[in-house]
C-alpha positions as CSV (number, residue, x, y, z in Angstrom):
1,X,74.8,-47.7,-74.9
2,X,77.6,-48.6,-72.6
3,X,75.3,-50.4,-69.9
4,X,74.1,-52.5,-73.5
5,X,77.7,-53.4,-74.8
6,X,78.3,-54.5,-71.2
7,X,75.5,-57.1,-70.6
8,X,76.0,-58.1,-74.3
9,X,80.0,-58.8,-73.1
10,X,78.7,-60.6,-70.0
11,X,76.4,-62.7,-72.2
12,X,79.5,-63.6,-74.3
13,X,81.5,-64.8,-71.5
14,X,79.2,-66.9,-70.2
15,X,78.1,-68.2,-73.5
16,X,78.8,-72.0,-73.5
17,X,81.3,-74.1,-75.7
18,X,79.8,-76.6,-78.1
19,X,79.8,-80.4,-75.6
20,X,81.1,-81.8,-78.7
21,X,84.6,-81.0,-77.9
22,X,86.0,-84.4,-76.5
23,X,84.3,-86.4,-79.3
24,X,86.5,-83.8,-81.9
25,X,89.6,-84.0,-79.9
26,X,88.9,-88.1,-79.9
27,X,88.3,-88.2,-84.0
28,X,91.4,-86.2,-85.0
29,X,93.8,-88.7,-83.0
30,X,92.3,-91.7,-84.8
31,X,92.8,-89.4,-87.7
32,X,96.8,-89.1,-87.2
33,X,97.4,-92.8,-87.2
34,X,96.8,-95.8,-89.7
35,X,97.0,-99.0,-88.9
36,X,96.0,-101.9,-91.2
37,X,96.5,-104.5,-88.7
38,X,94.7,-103.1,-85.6
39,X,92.6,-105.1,-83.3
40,X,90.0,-104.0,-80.7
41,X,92.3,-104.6,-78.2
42,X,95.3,-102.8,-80.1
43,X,92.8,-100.0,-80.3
44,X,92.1,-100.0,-76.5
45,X,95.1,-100.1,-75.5
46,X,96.5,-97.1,-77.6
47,X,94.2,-94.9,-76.5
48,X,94.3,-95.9,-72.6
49,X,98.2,-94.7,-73.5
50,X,96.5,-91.4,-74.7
51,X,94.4,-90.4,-71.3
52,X,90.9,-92.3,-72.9
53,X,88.4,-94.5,-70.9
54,X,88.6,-97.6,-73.0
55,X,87.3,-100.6,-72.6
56,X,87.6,-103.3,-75.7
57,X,84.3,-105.7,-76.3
58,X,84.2,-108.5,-79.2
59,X,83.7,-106.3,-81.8
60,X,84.4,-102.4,-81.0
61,X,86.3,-100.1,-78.2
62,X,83.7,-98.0,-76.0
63,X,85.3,-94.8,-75.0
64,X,83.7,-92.9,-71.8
65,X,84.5,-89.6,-72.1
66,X,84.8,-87.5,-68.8
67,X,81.4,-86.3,-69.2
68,X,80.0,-89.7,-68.7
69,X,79.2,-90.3,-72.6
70,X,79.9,-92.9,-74.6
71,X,81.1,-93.5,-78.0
72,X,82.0,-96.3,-80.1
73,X,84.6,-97.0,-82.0
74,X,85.4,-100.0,-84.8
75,X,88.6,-101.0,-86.1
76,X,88.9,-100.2,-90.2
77,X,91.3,-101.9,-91.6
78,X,92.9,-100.7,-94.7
79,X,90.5,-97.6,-94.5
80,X,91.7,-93.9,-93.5
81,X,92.7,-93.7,-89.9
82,X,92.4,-95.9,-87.3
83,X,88.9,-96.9,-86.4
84,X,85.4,-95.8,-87.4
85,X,83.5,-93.3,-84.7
86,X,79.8,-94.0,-84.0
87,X,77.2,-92.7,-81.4
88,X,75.6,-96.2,-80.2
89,X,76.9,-99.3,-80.1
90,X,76.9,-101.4,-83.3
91,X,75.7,-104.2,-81.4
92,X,72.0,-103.3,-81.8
93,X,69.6,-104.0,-83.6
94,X,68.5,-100.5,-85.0
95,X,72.0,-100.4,-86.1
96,X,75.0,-97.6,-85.4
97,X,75.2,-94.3,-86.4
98,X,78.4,-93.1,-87.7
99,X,79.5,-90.0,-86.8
100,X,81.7,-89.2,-90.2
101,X,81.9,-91.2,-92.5
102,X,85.5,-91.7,-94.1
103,X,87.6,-89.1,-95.6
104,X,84.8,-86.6,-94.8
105,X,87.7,-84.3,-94.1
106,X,91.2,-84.3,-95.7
107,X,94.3,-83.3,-93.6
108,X,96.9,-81.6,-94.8
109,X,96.4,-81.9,-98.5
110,X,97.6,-80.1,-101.1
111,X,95.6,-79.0,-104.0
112,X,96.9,-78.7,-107.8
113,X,96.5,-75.2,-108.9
114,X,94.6,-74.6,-112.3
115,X,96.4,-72.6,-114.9
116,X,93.5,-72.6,-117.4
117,X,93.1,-68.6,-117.8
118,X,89.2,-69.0,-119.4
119,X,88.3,-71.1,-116.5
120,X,89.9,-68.7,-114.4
121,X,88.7,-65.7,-116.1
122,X,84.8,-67.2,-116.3
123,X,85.3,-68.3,-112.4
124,X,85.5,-64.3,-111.2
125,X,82.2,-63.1,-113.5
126,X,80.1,-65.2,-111.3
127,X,81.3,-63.1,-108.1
128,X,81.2,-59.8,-106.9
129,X,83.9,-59.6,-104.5
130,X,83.8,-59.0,-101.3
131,X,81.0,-61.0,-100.6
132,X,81.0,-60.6,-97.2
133,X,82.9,-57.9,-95.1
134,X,86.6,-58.5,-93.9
135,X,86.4,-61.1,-91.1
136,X,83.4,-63.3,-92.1
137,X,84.8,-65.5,-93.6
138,X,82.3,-68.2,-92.6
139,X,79.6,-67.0,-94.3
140,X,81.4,-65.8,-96.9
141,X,82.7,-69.4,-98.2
142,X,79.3,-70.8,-98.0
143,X,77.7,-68.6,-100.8
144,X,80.5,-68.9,-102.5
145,X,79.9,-72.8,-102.7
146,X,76.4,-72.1,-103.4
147,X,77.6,-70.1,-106.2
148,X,79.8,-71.9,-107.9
149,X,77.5,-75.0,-107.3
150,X,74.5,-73.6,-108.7
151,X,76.8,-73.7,-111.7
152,X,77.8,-76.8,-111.8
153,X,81.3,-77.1,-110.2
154,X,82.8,-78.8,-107.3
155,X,83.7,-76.7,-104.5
156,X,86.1,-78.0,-101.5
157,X,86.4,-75.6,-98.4
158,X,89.9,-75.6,-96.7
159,X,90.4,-74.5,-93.2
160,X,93.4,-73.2,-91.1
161,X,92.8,-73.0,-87.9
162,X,96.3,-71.1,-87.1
163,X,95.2,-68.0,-89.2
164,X,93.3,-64.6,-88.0
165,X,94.9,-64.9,-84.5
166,X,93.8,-68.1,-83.9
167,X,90.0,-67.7,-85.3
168,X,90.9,-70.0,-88.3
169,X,89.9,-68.9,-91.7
170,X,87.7,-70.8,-94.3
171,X,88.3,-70.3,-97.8
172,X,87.3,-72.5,-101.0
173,X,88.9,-74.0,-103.9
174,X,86.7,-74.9,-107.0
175,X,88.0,-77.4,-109.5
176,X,88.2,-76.8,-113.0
177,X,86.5,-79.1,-115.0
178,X,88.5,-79.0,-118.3
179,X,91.2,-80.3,-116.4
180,X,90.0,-82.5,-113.5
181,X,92.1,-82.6,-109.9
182,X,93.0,-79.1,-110.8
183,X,91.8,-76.2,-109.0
184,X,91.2,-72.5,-108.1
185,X,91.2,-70.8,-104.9
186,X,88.6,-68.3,-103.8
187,X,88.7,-66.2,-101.1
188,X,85.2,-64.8,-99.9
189,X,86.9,-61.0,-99.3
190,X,90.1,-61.0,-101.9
191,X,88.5,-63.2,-104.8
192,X,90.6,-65.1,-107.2
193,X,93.6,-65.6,-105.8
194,X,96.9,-67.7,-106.8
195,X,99.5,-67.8,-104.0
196,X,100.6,-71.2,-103.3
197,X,99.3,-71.2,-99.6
198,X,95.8,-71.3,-100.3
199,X,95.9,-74.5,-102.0
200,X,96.8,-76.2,-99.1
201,X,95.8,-76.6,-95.5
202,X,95.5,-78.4,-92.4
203,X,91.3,-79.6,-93.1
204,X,90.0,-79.6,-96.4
205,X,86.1,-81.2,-96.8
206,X,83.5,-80.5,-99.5
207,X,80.3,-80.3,-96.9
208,X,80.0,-77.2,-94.5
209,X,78.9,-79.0,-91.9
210,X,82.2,-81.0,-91.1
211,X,83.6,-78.0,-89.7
212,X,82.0,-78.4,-86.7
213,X,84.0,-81.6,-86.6
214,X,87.6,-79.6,-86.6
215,X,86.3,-76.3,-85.2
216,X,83.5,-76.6,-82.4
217,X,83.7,-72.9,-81.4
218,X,83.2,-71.1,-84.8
219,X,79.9,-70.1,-84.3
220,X,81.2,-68.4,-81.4
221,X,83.3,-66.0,-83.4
């Protein structure tokens, strides 16, 4: 058994860390500013002053990341953040692909807690709580959006990636319909719950998959 837990703790170390990381670092500094007025070269130049490989053409910045990759980004406008992220240049003909599209994932928002006591109640039949063990928390949070979804409600996940020493922890809030833009948090191991810090946190987006985008290394947890 020892010999078993060793080579499975080797395997671990050596396990690699998503590439995706300086594309994610790149994404949430365009998501810290807004600039209406930005031009390409505005764009070049601010993030030359941040450490980044940028080089303006007519229409977009190309960023070469130290790994030799490229990326593309567009100014926005009036949109969220500063420019629009894509994988291939939106000079060609095929056309880019965009990375997120915007306001995939909220930062730092705050979400109105429900007070509606039959939603509330109804909300906590549908579960059996824990639904997952302490500590997964990640899969947890994804059958509980298939749950309530199945049903018919809108679920949002919220991320901190401060909590659980530094893991992060994912929870979701589901909005009550009777009284839209007003919500309730669920917690995959506590269930209902109502204290005022789970209706607010750093990332907040309503697709799984964009938590890739803010955590890169949660599938190594």
């Amino acid at each position: 058994m020892k010999a078993a837990a060793i080579l499975v703790l080797i395997f671990l170390l050596f396990l690699p860390v998503s590439d995706g990381g300086e594309e994610n670092d790149l994404w949430l500094l365009l998501s810290s500013y807004e600039d209406i007025g930005i031009t390409v070269d505005d764009l070049a130049f601010f993030l030359a002053t941040h450490g980044y490989d940028a080089t303006p053409s007519r229409d977009y910045v190309t960023v070469r990341f130290q790994s030799q990759k490229e990326v593309y980004l567009t100014p926005n406008g009036g949109a969220a953040r500063l420019a629009d992220f894509w994988m291939d240049p939106p000079e060609k003909d095929a056309g880019p692909t965009k990375v997120l599209p915007s306001n995939a994932i909220q930062l730092n928002r705050t979400y109105s807690r429900t007070k509606d006591k039959e939603f509330i109640n109804t909300a906590s039949r549908y579960v059996i709580f824990p639904v997952t063990p302490l500590g997964m928390c990640y899969d947890g949070s994804q059958k509980l959006d298939e749950i309530y979804r199945s049903f018919g409600y809108n679920v949002t996940y919220l991320f901190d990636p401060a909590q659980y020493q530094n893991q992060g922890h994912l929870w979701v809030v589901v909005e009550d319909p009777s009284v839209p833009n007003t919500w309730l948090a669920v917690d995959s191991y506590y269930g209902i719950v109502e204290e005022e810090g789970y209706y607010k946190a750093p990332y907040s987006f309503t697709d799984f998959k964009y938590l890739d985008s803010v955590n890169p290394e949660w599938r190594l947890i």
